[in-house]
PDB file with one MODEL, atoms N, CA, C and O in Angstrom:
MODEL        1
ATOM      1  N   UNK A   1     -21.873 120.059 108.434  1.00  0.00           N
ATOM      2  CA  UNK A   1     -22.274 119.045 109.394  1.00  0.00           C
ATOM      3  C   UNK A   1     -21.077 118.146 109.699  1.00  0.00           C
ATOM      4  O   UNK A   1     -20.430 117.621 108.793  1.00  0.00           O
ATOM      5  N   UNK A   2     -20.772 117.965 111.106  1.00  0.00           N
ATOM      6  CA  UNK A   2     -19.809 117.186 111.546  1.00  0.00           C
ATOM      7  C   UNK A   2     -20.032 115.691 111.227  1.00  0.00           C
ATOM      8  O   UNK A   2     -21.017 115.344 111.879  1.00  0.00           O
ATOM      9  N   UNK A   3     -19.569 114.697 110.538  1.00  0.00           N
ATOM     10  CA  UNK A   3     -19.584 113.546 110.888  1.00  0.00           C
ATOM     11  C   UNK A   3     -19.063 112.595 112.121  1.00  0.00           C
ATOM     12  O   UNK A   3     -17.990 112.649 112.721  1.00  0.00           O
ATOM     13  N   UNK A   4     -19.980 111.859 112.270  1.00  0.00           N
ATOM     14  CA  UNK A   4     -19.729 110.746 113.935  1.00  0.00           C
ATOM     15  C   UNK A   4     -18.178 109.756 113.377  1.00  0.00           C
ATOM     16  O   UNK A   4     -17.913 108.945 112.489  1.00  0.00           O
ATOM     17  N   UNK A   5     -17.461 110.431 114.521  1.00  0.00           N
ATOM     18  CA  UNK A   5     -16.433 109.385 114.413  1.00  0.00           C
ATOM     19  C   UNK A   5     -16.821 107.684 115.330  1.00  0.00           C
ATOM     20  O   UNK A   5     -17.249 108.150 116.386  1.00  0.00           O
ATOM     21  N   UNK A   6     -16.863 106.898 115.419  1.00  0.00           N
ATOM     22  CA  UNK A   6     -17.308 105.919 116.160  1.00  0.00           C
ATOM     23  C   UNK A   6     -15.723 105.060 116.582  1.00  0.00           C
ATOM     24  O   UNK A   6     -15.592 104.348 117.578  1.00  0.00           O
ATOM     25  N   UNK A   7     -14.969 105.257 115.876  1.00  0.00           N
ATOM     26  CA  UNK A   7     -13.392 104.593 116.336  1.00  0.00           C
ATOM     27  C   UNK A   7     -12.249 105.527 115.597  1.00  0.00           C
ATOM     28  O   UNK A   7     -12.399 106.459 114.807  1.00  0.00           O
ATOM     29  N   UNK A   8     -11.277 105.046 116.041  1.00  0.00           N
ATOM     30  CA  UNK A   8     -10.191 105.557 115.925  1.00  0.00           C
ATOM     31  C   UNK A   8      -8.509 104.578 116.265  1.00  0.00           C
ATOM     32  O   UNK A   8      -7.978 104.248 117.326  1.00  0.00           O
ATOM     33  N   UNK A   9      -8.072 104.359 114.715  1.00  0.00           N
ATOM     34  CA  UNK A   9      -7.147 103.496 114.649  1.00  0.00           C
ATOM     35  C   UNK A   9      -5.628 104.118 114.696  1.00  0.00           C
ATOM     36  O   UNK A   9      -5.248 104.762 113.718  1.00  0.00           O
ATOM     37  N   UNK A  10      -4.999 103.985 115.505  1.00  0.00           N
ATOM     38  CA  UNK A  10      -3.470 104.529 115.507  1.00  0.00           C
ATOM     39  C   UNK A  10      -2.533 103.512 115.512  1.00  0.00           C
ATOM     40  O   UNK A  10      -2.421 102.406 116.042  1.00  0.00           O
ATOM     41  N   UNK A  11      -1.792 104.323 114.647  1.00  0.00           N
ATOM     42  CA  UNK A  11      -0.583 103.229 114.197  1.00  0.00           C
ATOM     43  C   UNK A  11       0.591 103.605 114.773  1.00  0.00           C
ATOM     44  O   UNK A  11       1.468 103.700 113.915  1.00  0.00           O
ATOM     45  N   UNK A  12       1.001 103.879 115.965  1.00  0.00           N
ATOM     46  CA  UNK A  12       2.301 104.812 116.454  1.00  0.00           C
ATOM     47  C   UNK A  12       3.498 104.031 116.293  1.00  0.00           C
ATOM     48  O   UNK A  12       3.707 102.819 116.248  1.00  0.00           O
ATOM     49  N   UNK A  13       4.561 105.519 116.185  1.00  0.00           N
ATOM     50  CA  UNK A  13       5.360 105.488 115.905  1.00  0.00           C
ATOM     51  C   UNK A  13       6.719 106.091 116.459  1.00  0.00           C
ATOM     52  O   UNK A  13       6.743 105.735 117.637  1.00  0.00           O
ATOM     53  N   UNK A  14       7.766 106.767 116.213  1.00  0.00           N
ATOM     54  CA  UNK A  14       8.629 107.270 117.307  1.00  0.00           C
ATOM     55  C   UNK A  14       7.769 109.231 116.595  1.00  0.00           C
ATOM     56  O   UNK A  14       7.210 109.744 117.565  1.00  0.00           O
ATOM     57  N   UNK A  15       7.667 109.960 115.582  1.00  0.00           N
ATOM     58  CA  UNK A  15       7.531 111.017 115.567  1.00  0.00           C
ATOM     59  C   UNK A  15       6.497 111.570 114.279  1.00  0.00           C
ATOM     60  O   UNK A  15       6.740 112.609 113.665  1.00  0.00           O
ATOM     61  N   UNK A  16       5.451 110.796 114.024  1.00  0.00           N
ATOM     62  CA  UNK A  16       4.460 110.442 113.386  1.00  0.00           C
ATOM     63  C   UNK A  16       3.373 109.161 113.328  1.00  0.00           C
ATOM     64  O   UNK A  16       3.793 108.008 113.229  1.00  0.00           O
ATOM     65  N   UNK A  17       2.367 109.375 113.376  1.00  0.00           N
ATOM     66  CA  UNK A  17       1.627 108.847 114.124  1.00  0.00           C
ATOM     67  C   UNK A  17       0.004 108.235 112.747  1.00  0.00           C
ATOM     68  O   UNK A  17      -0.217 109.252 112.090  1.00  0.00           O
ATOM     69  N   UNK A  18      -0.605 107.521 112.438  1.00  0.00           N
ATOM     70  CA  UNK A  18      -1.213 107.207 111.057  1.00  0.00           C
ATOM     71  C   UNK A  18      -2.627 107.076 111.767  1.00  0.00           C
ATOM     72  O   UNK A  18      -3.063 106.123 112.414  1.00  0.00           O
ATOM     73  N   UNK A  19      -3.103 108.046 111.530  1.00  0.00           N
ATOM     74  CA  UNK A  19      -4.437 107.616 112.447  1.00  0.00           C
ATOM     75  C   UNK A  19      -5.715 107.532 111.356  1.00  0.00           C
ATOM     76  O   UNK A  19      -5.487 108.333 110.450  1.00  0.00           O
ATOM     77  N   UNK A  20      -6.914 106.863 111.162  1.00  0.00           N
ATOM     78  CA  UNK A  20      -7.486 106.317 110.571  1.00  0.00           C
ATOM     79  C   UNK A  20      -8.921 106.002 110.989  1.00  0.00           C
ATOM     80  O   UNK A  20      -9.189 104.837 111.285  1.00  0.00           O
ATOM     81  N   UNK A  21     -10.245 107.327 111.057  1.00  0.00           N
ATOM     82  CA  UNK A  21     -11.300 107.249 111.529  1.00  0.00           C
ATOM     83  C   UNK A  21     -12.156 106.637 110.808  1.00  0.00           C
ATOM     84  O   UNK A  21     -12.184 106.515 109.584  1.00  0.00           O
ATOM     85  N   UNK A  22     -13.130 106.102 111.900  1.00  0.00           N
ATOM     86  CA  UNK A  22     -14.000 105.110 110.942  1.00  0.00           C
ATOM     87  C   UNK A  22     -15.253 105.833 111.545  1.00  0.00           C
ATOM     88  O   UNK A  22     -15.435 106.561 112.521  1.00  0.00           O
ATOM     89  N   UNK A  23     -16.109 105.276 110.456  1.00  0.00           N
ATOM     90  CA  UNK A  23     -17.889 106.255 110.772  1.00  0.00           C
ATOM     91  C   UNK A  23     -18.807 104.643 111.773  1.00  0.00           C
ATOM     92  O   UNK A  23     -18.214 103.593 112.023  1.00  0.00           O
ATOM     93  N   UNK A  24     -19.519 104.785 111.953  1.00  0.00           N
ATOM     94  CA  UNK A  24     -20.585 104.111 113.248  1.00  0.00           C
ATOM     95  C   UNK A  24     -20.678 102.700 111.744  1.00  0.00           C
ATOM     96  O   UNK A  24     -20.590 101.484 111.913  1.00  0.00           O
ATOM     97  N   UNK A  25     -20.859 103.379 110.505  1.00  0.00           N
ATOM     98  CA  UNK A  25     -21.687 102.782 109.647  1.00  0.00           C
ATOM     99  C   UNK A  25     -20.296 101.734 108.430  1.00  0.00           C
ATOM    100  O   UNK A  25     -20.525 101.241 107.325  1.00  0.00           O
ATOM    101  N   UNK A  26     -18.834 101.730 109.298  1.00  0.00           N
ATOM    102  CA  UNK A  26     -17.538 101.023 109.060  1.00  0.00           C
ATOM    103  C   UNK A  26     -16.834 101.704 107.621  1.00  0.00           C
ATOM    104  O   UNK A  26     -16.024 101.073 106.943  1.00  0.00           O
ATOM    105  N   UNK A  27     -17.264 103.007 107.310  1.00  0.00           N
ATOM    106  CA  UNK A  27     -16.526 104.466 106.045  1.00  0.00           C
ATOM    107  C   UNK A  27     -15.518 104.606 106.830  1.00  0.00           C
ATOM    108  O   UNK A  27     -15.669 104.842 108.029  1.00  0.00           O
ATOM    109  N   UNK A  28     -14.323 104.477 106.247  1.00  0.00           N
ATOM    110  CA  UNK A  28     -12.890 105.066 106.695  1.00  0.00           C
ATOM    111  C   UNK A  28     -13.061 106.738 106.097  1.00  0.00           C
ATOM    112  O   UNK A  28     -12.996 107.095 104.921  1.00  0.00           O
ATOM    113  N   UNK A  29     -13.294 107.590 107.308  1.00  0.00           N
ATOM    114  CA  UNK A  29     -13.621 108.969 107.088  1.00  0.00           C
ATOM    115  C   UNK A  29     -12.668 109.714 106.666  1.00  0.00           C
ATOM    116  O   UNK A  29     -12.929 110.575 105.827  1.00  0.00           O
ATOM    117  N   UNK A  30     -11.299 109.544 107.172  1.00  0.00           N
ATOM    118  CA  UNK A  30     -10.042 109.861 106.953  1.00  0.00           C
ATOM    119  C   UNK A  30      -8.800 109.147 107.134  1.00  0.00           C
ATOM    120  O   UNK A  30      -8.902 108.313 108.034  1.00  0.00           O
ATOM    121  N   UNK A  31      -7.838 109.181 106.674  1.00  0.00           N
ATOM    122  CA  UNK A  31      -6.463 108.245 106.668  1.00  0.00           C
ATOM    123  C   UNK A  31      -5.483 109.107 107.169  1.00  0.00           C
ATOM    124  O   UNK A  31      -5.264 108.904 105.975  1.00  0.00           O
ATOM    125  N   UNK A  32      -4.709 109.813 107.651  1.00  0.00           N
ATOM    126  CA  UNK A  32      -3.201 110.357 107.769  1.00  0.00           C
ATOM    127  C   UNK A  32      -2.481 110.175 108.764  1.00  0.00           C
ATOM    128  O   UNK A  32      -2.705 109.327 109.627  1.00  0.00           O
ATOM    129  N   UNK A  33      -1.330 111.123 108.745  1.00  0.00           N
ATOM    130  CA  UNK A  33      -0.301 111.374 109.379  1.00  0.00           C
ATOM    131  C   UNK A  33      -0.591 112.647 110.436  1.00  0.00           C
ATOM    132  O   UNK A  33      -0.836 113.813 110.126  1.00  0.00           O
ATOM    133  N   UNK A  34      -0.514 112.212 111.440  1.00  0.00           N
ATOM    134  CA  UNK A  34       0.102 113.363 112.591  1.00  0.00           C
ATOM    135  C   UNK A  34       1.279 113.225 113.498  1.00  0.00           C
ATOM    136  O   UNK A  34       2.020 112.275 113.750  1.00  0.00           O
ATOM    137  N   UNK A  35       1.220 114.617 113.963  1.00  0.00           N
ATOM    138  CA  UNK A  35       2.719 114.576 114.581  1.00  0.00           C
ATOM    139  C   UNK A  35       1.921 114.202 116.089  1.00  0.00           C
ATOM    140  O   UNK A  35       0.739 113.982 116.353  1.00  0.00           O
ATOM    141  N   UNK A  36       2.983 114.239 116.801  1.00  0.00           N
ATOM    142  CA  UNK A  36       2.698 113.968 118.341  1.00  0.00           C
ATOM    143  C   UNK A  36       1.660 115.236 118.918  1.00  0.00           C
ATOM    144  O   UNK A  36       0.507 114.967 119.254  1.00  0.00           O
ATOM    145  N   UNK A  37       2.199 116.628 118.990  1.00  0.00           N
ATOM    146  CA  UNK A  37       1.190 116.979 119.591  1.00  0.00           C
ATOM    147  C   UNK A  37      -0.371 116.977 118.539  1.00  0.00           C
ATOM    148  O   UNK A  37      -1.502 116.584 118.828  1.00  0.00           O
ATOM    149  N   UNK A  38       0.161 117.581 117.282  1.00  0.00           N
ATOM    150  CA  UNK A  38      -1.501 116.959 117.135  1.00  0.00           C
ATOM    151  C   UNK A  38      -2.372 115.685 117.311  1.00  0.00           C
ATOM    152  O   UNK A  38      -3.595 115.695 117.163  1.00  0.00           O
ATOM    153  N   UNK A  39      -1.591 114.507 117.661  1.00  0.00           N
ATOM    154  CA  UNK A  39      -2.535 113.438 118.032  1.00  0.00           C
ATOM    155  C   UNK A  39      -3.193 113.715 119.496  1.00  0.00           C
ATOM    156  O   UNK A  39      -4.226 113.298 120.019  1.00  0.00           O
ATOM    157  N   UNK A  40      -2.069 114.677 119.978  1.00  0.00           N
ATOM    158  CA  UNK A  40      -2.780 114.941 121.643  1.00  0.00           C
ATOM    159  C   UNK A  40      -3.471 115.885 121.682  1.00  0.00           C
ATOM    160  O   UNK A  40      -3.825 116.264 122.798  1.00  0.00           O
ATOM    161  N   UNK A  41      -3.879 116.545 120.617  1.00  0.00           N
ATOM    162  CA  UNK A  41      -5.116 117.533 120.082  1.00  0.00           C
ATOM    163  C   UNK A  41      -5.983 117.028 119.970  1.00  0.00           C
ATOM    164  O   UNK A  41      -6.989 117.265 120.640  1.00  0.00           O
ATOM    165  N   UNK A  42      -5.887 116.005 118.934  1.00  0.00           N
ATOM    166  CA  UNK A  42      -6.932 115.289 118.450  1.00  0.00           C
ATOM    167  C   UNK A  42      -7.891 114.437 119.291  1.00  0.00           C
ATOM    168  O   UNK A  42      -9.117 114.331 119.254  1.00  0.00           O
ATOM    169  N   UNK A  43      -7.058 113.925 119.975  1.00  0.00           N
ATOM    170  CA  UNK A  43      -7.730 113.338 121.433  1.00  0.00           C
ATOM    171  C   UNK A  43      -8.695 113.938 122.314  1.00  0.00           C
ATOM    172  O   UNK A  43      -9.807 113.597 122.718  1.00  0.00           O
ATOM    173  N   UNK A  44      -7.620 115.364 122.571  1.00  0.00           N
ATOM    174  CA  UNK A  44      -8.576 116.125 123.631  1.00  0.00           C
ATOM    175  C   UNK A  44      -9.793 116.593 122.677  1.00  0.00           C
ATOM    176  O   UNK A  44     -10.882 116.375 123.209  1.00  0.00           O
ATOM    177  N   UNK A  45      -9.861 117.087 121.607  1.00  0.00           N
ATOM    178  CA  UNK A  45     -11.676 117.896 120.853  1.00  0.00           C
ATOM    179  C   UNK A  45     -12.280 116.979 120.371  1.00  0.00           C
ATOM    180  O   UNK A  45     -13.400 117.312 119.983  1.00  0.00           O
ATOM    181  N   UNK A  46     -11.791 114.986 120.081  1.00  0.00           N
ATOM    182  CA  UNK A  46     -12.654 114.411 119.916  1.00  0.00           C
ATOM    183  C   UNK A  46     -13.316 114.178 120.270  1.00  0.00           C
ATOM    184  O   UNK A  46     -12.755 113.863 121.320  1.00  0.00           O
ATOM    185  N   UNK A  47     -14.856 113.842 120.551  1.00  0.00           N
ATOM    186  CA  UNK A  47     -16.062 112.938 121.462  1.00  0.00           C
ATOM    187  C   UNK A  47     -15.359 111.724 121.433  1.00  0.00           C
ATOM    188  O   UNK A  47     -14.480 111.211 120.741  1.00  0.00           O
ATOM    189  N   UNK A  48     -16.174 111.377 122.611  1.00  0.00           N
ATOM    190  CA  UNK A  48     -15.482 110.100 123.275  1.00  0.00           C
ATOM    191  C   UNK A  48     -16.030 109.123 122.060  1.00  0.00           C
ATOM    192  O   UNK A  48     -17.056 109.301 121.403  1.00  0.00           O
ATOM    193  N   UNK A  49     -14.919 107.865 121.913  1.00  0.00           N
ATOM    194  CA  UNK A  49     -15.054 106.986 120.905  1.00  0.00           C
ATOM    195  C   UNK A  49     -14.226 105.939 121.131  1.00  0.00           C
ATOM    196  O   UNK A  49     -13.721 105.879 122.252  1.00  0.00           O
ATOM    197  N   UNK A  50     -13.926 104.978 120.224  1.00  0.00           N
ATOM    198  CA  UNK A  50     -12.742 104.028 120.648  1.00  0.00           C
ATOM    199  C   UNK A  50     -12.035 103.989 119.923  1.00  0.00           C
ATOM    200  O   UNK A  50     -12.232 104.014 118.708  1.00  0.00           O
ATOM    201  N   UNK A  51     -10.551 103.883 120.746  1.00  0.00           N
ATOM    202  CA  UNK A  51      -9.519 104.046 120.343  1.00  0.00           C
ATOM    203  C   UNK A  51      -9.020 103.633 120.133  1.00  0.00           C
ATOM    204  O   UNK A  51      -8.080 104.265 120.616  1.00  0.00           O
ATOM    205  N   UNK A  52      -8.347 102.386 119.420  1.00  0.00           N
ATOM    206  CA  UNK A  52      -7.745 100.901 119.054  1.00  0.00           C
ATOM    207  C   UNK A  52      -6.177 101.400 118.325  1.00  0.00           C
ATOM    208  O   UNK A  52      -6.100 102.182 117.378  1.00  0.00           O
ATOM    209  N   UNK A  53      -4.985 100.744 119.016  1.00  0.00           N
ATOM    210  CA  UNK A  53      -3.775 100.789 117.922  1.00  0.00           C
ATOM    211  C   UNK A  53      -3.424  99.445 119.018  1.00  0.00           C
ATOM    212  O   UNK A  53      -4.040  98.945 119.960  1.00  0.00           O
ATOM    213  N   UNK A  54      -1.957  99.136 118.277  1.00  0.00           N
ATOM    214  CA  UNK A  54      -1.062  98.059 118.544  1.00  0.00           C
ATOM    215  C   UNK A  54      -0.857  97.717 120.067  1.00  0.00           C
ATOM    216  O   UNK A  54      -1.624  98.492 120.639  1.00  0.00           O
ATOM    217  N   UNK A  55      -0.413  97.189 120.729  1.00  0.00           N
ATOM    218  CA  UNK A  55      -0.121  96.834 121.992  1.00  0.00           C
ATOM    219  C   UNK A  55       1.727  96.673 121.803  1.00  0.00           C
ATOM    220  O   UNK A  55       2.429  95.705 121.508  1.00  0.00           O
ATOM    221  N   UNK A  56       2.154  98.569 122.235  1.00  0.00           N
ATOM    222  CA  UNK A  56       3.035  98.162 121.799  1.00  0.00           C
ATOM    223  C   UNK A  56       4.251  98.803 123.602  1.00  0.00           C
ATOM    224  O   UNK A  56       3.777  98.901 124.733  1.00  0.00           O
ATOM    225  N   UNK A  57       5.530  99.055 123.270  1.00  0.00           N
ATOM    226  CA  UNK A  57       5.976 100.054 124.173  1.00  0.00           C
ATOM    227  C   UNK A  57       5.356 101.327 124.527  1.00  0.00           C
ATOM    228  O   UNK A  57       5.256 101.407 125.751  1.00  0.00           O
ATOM    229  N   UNK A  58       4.833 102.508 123.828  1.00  0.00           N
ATOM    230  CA  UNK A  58       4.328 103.326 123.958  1.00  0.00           C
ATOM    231  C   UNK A  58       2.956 103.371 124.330  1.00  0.00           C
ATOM    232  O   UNK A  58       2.423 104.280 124.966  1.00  0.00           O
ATOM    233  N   UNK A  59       2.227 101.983 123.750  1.00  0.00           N
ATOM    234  CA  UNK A  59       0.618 102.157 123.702  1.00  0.00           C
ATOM    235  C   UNK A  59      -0.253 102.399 125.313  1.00  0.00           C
ATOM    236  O   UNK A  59      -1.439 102.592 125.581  1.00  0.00           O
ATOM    237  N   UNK A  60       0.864 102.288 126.070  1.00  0.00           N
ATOM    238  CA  UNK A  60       0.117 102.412 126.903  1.00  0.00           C
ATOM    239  C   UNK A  60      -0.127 103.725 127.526  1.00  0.00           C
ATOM    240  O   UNK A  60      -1.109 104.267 128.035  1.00  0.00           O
ATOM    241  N   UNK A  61       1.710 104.216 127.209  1.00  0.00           N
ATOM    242  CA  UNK A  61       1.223 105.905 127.357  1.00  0.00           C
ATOM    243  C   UNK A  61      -0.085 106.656 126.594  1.00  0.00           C
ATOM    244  O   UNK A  61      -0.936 107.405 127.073  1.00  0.00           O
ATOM    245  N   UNK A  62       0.102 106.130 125.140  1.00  0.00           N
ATOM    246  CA  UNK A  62      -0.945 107.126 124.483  1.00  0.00           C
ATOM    247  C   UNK A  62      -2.450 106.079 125.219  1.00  0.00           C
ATOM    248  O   UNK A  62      -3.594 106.467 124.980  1.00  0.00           O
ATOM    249  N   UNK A  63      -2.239 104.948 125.978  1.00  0.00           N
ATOM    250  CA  UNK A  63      -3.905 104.827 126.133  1.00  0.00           C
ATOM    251  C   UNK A  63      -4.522 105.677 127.185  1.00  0.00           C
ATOM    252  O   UNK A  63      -5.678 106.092 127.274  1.00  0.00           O
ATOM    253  N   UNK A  64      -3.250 105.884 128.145  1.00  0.00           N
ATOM    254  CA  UNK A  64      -3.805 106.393 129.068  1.00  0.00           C
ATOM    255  C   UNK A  64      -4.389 108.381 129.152  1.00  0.00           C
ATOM    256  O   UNK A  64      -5.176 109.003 129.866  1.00  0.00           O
ATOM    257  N   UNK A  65      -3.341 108.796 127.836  1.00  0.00           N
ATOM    258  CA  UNK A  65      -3.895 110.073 127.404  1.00  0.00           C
ATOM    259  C   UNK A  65      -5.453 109.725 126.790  1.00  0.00           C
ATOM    260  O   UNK A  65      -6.514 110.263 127.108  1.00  0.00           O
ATOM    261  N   UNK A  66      -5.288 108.971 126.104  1.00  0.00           N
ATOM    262  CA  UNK A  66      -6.828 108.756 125.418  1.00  0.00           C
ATOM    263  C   UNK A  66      -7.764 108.876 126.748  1.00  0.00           C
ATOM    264  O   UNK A  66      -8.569 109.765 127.028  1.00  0.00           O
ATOM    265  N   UNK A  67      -7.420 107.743 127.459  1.00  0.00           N
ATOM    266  CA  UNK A  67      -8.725 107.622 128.672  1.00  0.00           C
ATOM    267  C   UNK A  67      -8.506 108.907 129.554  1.00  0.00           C
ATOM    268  O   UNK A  67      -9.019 108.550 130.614  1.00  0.00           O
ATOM    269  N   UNK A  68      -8.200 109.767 129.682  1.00  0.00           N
ATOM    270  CA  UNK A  68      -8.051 111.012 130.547  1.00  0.00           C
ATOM    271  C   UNK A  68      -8.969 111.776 129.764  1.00  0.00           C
ATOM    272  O   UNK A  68      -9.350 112.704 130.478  1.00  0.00           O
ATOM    273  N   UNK A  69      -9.640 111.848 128.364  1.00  0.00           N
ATOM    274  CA  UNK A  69     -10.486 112.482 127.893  1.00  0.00           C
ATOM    275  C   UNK A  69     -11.889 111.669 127.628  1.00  0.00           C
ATOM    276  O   UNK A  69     -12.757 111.989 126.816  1.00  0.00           O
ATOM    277  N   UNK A  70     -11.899 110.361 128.653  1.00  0.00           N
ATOM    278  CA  UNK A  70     -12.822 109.691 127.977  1.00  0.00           C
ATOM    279  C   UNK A  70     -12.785 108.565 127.282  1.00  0.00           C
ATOM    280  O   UNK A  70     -13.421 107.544 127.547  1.00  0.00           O
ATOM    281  N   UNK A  71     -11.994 108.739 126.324  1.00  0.00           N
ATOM    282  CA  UNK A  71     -11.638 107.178 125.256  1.00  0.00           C
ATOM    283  C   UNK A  71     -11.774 105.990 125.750  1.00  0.00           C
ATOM    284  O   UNK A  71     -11.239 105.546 126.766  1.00  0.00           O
ATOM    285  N   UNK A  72     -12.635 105.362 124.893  1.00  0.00           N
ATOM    286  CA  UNK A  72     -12.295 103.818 125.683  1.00  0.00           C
ATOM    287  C   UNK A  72     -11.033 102.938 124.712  1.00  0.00           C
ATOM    288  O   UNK A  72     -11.125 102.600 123.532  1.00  0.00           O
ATOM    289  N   UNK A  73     -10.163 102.775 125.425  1.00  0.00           N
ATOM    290  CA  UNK A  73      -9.200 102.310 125.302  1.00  0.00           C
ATOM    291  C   UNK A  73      -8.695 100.579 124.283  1.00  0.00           C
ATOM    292  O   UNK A  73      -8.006  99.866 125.011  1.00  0.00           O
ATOM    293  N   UNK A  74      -8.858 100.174 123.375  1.00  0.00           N
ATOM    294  CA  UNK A  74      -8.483  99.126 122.922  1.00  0.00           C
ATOM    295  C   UNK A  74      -7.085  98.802 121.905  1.00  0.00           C
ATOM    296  O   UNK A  74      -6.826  98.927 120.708  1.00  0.00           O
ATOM    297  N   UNK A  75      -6.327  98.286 123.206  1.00  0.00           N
ATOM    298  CA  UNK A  75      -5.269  97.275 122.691  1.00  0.00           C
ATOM    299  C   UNK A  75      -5.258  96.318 122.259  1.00  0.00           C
ATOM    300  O   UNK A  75      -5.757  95.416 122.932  1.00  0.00           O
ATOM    301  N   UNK A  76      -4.581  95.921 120.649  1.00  0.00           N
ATOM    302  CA  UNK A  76      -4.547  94.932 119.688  1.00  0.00           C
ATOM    303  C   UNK A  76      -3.405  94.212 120.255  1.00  0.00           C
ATOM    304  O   UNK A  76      -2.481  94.841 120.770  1.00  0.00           O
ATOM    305  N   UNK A  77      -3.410  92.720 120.185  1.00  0.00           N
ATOM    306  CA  UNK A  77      -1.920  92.326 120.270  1.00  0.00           C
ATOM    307  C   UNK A  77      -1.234  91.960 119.117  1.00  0.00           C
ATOM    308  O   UNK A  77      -2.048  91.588 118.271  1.00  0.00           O
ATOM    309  N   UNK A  78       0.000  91.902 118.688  1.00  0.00           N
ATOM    310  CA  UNK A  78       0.823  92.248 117.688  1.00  0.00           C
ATOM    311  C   UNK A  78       0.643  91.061 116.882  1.00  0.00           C
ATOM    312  O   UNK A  78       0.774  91.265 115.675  1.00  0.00           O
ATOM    313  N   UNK A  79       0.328  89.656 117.294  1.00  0.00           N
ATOM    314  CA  UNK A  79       0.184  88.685 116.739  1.00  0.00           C
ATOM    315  C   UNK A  79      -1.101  88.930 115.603  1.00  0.00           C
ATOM    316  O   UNK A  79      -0.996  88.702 114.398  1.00  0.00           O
ATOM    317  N   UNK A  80      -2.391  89.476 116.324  1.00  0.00           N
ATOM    318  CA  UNK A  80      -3.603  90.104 115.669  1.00  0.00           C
ATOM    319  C   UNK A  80      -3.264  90.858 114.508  1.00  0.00           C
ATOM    320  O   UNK A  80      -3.942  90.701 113.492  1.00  0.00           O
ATOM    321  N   UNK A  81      -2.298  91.662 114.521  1.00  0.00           N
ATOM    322  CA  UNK A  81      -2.090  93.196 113.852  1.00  0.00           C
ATOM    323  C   UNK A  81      -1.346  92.040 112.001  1.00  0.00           C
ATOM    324  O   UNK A  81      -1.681  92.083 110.818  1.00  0.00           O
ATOM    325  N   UNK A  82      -0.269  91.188 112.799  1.00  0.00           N
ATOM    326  CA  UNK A  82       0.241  90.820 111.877  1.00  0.00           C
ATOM    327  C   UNK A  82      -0.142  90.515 110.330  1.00  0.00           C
ATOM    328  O   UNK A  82       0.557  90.835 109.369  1.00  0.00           O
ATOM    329  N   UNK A  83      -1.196  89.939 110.281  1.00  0.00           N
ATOM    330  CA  UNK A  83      -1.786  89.763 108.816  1.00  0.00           C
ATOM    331  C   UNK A  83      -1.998  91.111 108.096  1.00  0.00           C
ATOM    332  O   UNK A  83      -1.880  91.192 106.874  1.00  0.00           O
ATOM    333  N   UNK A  84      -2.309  92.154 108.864  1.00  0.00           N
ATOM    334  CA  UNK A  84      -2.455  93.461 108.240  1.00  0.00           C
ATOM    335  C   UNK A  84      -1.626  93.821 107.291  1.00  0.00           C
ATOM    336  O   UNK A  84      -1.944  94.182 106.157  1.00  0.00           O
ATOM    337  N   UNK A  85      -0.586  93.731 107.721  1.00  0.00           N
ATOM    338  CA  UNK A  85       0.979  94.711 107.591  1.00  0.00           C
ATOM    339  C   UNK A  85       1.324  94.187 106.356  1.00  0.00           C
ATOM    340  O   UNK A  85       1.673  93.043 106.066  1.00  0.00           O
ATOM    341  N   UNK A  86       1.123  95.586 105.375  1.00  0.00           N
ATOM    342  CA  UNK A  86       1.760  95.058 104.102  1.00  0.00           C
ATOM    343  C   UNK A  86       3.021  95.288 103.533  1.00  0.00           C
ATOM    344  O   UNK A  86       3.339  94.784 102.456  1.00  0.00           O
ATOM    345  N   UNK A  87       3.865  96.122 104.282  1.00  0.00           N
ATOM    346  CA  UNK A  87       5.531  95.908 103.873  1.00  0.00           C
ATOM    347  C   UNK A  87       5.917  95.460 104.979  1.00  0.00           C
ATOM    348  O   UNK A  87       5.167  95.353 105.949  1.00  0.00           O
ATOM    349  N   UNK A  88       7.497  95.048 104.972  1.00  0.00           N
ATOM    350  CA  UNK A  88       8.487  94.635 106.168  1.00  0.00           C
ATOM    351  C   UNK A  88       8.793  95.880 106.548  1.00  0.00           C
ATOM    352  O   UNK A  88       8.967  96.770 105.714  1.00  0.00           O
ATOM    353  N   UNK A  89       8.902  96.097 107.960  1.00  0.00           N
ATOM    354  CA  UNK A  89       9.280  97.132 108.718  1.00  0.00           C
ATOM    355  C   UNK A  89      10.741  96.531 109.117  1.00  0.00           C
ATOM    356  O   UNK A  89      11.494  97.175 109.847  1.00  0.00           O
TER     357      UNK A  89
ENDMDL
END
């Protein structure tokens, strides 16, 4: 039995990508690493869901792949993200 993804958190990057599904019911279903085209895999066979990462240079490319399959699209702004982040980048 498939479990309901209900969101989908990306953390992008220049050539790996940390994506992080959550269930309807807030279970982090899975945590990892993908490369570029599998995030653009992942996109296209997911059901539509939401898609939340950083508001960053890129985010807008990957939002607009997201919404070409559907995704509804949510950009964080970096100020938001900040408390998260637990090493210095």
């Amino acid at each position: 039995m498939a479990t309901k993804i209900s969101m989908l958190a990306i953390d992008l990057a220049k050539g790996s990508f940390q994506v992080c599904a959550v269930g309807p019911d807030g279970t982090v279903l899975y945590n990892r690493a993908l490369s570029r085209t599998r995030l653009a895999a992942l996109l296209t066979e997911q059901p539509t869901c939401i898609v939340a990462m950083e508001a960053c240079a890129t985010s807008h490319h990957w939002g607009r792949v997201a919404q070409r399959h559907g995704h509804e699209v949510r950009l964080v702004p970096a100020t938001y993200v900040k408390p998260f982040v637990k090493r210095q980048k």
